[in-house]
VOPAGU-2260 file (C-alpha; in pm, 1 decimal, decimal comma):
REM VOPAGU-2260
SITE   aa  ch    i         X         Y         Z
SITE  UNK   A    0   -4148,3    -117,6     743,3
SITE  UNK   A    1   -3883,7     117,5     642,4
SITE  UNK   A    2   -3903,4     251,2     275,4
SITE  UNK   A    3   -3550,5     270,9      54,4
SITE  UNK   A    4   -3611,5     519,6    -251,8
SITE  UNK   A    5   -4006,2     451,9    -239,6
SITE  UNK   A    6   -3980,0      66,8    -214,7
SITE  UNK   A    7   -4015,5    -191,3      62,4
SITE  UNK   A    8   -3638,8    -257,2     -23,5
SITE  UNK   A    9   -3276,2    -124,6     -87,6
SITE  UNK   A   10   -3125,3     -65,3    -391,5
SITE  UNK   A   11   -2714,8    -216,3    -423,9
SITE  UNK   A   12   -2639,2     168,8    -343,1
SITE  UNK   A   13   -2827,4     193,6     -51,1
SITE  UNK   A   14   -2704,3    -131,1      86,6
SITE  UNK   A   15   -2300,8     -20,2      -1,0
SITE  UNK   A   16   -2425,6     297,8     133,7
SITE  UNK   A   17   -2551,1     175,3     492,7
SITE  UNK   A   18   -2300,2       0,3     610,6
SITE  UNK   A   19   -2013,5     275,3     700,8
SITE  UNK   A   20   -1735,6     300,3     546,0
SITE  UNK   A   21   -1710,9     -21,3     337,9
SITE  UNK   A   22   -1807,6     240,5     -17,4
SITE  UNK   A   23   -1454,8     336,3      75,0
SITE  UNK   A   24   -1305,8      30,0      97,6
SITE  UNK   A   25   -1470,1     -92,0    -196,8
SITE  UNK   A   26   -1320,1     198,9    -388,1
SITE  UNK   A   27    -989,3     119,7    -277,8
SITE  UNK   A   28    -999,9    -227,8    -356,8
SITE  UNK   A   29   -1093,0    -182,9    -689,7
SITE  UNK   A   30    -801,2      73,2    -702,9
SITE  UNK   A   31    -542,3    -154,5    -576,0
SITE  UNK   A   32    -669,7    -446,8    -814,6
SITE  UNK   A   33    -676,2    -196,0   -1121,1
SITE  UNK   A   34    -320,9     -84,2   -1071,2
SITE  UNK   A   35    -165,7    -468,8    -985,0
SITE  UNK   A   36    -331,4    -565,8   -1368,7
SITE  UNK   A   37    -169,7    -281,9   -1555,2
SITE  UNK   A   38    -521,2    -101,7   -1587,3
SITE  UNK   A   39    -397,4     243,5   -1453,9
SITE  UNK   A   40     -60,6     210,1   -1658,2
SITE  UNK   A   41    -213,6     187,2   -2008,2
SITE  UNK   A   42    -513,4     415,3   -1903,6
SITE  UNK   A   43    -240,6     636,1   -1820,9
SITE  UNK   A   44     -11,5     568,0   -2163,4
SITE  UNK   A   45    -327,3     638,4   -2374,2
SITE  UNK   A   46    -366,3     995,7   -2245,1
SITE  UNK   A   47     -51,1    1064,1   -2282,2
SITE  UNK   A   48     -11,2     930,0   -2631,5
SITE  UNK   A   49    -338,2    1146,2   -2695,2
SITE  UNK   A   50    -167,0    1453,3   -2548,4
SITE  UNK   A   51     166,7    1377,1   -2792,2
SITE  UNK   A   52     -86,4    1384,6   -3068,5
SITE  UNK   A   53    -302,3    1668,0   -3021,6
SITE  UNK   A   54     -54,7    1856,5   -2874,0
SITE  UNK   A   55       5,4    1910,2   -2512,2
SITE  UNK   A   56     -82,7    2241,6   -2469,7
SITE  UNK   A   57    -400,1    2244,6   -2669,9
SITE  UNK   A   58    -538,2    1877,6   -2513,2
SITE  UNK   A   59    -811,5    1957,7   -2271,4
SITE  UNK   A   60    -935,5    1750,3   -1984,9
SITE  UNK   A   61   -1299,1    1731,3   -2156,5
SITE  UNK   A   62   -1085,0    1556,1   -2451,8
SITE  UNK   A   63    -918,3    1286,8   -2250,9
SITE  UNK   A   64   -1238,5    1208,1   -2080,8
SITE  UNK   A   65   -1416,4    1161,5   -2376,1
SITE  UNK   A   66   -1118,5     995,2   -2543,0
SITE  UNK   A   67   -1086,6     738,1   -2204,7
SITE  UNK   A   68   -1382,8     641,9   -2080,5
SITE  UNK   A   69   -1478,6     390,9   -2333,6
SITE  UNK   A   70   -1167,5     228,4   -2354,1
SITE  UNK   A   71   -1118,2     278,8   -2035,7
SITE  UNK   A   72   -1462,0     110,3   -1906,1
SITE  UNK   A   73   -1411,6    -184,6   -2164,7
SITE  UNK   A   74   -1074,4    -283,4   -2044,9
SITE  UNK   A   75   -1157,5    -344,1   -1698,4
SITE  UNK   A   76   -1044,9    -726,6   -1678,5
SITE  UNK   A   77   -1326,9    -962,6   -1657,2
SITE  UNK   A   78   -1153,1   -1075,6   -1283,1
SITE  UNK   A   79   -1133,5    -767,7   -1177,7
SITE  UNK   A   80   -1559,5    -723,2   -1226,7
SITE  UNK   A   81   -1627,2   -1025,3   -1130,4
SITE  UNK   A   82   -1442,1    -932,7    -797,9
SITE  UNK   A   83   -1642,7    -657,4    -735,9
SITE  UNK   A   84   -1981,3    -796,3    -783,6
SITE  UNK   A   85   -1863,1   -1112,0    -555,5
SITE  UNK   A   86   -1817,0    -834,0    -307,0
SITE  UNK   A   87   -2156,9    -590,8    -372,7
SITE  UNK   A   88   -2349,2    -968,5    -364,6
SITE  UNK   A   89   -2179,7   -1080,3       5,2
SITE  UNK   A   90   -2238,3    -757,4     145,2
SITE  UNK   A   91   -2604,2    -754,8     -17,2
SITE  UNK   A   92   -2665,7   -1103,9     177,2
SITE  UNK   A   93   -2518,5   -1011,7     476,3
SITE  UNK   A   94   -2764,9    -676,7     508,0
SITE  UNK   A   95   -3050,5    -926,9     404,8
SITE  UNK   A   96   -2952,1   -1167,3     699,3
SITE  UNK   A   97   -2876,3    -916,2     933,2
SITE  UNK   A   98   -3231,6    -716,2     827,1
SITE  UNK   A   99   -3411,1   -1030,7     894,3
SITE  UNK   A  100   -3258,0   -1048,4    1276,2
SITE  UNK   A  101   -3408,0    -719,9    1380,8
């Protein structure tokens, strides 16, 4: 019996891991669906706005990061998560099936 992080079975990263490539494509799904809801447009406003403010040439990258990430993480529309756990769950039960085969 193989052994995943000291357990009998894969963690979701593992899993995404495993099967090549498809981390990628994940990534660049989530991408795509970000930037067709307006996500990456305001995320992109806000910093800028926060640059205006602070000034542009004393705003540092730390700044924006701390400034972004909450807002950032909590306007991630609720079809947009729901799309990518859909996605981590199919490929989840298709490792489990295909584990189970050999």
């Amino acid at each position: 019996m193989q052994k995943w992080s000291g357990q009998s079975t894969p963690s979701l990263q593992e899993i995404v891991d495993l099967k090549s490539g498809e981390k990628e494509r994940l990534k660049e799904l989530l991408v795509e669906r970000l930037v067709e809801c307006g996500w990456k447009d305001e995320m992109k406003a806000i910093c800028r706005e926060f640059a205006r403010k602070k000034g542009r040439d004393t705003v540092t990258v730390h700044e924006l990061v701390k400034v972004i990430t909450p807002k950032g993480k909590a306007s991630v529309p609720d079809s947009v998560k729901a799309e990518m756990r859909e996605k981590h769950t199919h490929n989840f039960i298709l490792w489990s099936w295909r584990s189970t085969l050999g």
